[in-house]
VOMAR-948145 format. One record per residue (C-alpha): x negated, y negated, z negated; residue in one letter. Coordinates in steps of 0.001 Angstrom, whole numbers, padded with zeros to 6 digits, m for minus. Layout:
# VOMAR-948145
{east=X; north=Y; up=Z; tigu=A} $
...
END
This chain:
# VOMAR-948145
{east=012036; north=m013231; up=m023761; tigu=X} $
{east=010756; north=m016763; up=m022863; tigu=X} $
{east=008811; north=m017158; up=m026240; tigu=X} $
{east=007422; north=m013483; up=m025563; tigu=X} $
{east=006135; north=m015457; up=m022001; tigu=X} $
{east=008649; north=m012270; up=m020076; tigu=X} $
{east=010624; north=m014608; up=m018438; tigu=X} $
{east=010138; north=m018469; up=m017697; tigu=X} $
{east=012923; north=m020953; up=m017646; tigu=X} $
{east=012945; north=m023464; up=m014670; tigu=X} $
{east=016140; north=m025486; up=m014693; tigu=X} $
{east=018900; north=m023358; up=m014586; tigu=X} $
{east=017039; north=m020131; up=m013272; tigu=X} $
{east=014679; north=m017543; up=m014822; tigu=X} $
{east=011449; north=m016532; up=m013160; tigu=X} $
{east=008276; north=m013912; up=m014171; tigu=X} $
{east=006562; north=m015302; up=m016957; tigu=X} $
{east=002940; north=m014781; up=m017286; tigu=X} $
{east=002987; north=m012043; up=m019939; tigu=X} $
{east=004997; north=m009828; up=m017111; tigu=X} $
{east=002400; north=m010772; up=m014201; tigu=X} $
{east=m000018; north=m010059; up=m016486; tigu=X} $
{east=001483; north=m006809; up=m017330; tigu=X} $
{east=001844; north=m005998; up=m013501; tigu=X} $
{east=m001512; north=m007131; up=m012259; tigu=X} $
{east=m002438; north=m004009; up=m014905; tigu=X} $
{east=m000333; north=m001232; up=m013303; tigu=X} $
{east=m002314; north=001618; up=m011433; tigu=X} $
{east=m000550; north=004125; up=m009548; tigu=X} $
{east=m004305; north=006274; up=m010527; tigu=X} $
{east=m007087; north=005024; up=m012537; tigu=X} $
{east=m009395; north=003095; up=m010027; tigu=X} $
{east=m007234; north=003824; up=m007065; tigu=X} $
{east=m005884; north=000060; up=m006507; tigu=X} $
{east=m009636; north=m001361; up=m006992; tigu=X} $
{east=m011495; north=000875; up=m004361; tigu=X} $
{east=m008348; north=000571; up=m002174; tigu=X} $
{east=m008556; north=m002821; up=m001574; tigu=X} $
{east=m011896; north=m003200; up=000182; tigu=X} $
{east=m011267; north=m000233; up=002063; tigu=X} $
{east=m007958; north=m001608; up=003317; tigu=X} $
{east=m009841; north=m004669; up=004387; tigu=X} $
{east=m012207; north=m002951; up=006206; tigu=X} $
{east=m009900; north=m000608; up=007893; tigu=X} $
{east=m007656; north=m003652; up=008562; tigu=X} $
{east=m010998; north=m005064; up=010657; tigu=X} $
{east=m012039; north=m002032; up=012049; tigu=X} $
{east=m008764; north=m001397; up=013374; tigu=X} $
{east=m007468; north=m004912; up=013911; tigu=X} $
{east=m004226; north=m003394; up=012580; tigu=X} $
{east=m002458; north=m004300; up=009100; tigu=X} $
{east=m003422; north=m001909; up=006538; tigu=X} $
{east=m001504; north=m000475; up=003187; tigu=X} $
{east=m002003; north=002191; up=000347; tigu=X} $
{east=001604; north=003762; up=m000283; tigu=X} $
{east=002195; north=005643; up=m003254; tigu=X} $
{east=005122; north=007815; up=m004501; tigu=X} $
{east=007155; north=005654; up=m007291; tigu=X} $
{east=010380; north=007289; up=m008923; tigu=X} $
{east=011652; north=008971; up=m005113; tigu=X} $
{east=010424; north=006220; up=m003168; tigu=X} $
{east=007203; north=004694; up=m001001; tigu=X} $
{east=005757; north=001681; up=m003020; tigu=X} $
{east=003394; north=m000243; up=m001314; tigu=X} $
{east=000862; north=m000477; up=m003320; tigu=X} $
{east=m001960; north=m002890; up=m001911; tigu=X} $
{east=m002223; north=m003871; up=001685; tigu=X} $
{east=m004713; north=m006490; up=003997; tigu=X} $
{east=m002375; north=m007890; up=006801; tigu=X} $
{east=m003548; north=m008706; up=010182; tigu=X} $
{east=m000157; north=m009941; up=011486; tigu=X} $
{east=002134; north=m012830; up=009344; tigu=X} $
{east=005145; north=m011182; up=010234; tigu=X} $
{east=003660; north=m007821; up=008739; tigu=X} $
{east=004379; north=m010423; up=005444; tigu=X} $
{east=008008; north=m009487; up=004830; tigu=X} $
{east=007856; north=m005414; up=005423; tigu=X} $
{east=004322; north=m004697; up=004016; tigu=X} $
{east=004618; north=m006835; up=000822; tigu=X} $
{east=002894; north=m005237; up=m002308; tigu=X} $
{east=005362; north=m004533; up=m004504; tigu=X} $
{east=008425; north=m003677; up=m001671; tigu=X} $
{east=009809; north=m000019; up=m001609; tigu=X} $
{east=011048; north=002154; up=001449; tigu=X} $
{east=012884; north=005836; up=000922; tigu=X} $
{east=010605; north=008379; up=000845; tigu=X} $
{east=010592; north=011145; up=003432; tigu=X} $
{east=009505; north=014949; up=002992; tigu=X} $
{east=005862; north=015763; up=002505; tigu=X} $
{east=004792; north=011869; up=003803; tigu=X} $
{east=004074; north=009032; up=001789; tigu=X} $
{east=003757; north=005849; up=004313; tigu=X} $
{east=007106; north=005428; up=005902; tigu=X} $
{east=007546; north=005196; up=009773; tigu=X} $
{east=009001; north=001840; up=011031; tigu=X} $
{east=008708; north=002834; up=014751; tigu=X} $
{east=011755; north=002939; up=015499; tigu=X} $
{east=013555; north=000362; up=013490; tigu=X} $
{east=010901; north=m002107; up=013127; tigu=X} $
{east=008647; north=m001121; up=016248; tigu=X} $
{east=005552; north=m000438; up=014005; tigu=X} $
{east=004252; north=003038; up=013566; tigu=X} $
{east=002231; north=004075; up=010788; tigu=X} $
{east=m000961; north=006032; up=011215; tigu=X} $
{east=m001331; north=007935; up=007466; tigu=X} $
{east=m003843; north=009588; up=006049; tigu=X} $
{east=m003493; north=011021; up=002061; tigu=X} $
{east=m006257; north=010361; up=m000555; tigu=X} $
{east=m005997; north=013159; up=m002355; tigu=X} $
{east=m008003; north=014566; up=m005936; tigu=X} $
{east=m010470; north=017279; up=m006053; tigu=X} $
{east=m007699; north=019485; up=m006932; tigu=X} $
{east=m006123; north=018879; up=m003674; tigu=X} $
{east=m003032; north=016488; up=m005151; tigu=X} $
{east=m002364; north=013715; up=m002637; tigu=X} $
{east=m002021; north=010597; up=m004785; tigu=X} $
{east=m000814; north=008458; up=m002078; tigu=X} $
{east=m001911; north=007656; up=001499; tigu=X} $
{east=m003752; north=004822; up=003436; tigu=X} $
{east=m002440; north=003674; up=006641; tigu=X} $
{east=m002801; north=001378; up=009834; tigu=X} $
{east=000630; north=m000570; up=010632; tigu=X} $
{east=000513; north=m001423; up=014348; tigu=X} $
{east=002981; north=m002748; up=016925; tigu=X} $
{east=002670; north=m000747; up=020548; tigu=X} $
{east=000789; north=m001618; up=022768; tigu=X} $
{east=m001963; north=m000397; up=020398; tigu=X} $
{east=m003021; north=003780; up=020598; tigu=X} $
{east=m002373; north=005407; up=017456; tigu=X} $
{east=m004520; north=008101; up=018781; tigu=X} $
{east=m007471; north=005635; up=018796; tigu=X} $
{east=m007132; north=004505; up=015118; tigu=X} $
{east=m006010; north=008306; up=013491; tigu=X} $
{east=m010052; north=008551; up=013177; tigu=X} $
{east=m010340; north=005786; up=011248; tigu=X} $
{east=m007833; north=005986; up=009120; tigu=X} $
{east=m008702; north=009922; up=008395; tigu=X} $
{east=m012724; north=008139; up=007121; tigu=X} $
{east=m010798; north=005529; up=004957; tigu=X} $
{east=m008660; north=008360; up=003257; tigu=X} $
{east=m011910; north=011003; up=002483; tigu=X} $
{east=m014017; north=007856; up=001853; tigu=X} $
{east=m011403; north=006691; up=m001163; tigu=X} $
{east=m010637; north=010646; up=m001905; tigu=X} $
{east=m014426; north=010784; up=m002530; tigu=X} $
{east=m014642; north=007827; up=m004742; tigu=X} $
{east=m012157; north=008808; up=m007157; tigu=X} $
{east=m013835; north=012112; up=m007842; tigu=X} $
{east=m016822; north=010305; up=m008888; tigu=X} $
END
């Protein structure tokens, strides 16, 4: 595996070798969904001031997918790559009560109606979710619109 570039040796450990980041940095959950995402999570992180995320359904569970984070402690929960149990019907998990964050979710879905995944503010209280549900809704039908095209 380390002359396939899989795997790297450093001392007495293994790490991701550059064929396997490589490999990774190619995944898409949906063609084009992870490249119009991410400026649309950076504006909705600005607009909203709040750390944003696309979550996507992966083999039972929420994978975040992409996110722009407002808040370094948003670091360790909201890391690409980390998954969360999925719950019924919802794709962006709710921290509220275990992390005091609530997620404010909105699905991008296909023309045919599928949702593909959802885009989301993570905010701590004091913040209104009410205030942000807006914005979040545009972001969705904005990137629901691009991937029809």
């Amino acid at each position: 595996m380390t002359e396939l570039e899989v795997v790297q040796r450093s001392e007495n450990r293994y790490r991701v070798g550059a064929q396997a980041f490589r490999l990774g940095q190619s995944w898409q959950p949906y063609p084009r969904l992870l490249e119009l995402a991410r400026g649309e999570l950076r504006r909705l992180a600005a607009t909203t001031r709040a750390s944003s995320v696309l979550a996507v359904p992966c083999d039972g569970h929420i994978l975040i997918a992409a996110a722009s984070l407002t808040r370094p402690q948003d670091s360790l929960l909201l890391r690409p790559g980390s998954t969360v149990p999925q719950r019924t019907g919802r794709f962006c998990p709710t921290w509220q009560t275990e992390h005091e964050l609530v997620a404010i979710e909105a699905a991008i879905r296909l023309p045919t109606g599928q949702a593909v995944g959802s885009i989301a503010a993570v905010t701590a209280p004091p913040q209104s979710p009410v205030a942000i549900s807006d914005t979040v809704a545009r972001a969705a039908r904005t990137l629901s619109a691009a991937l029809a095209n």
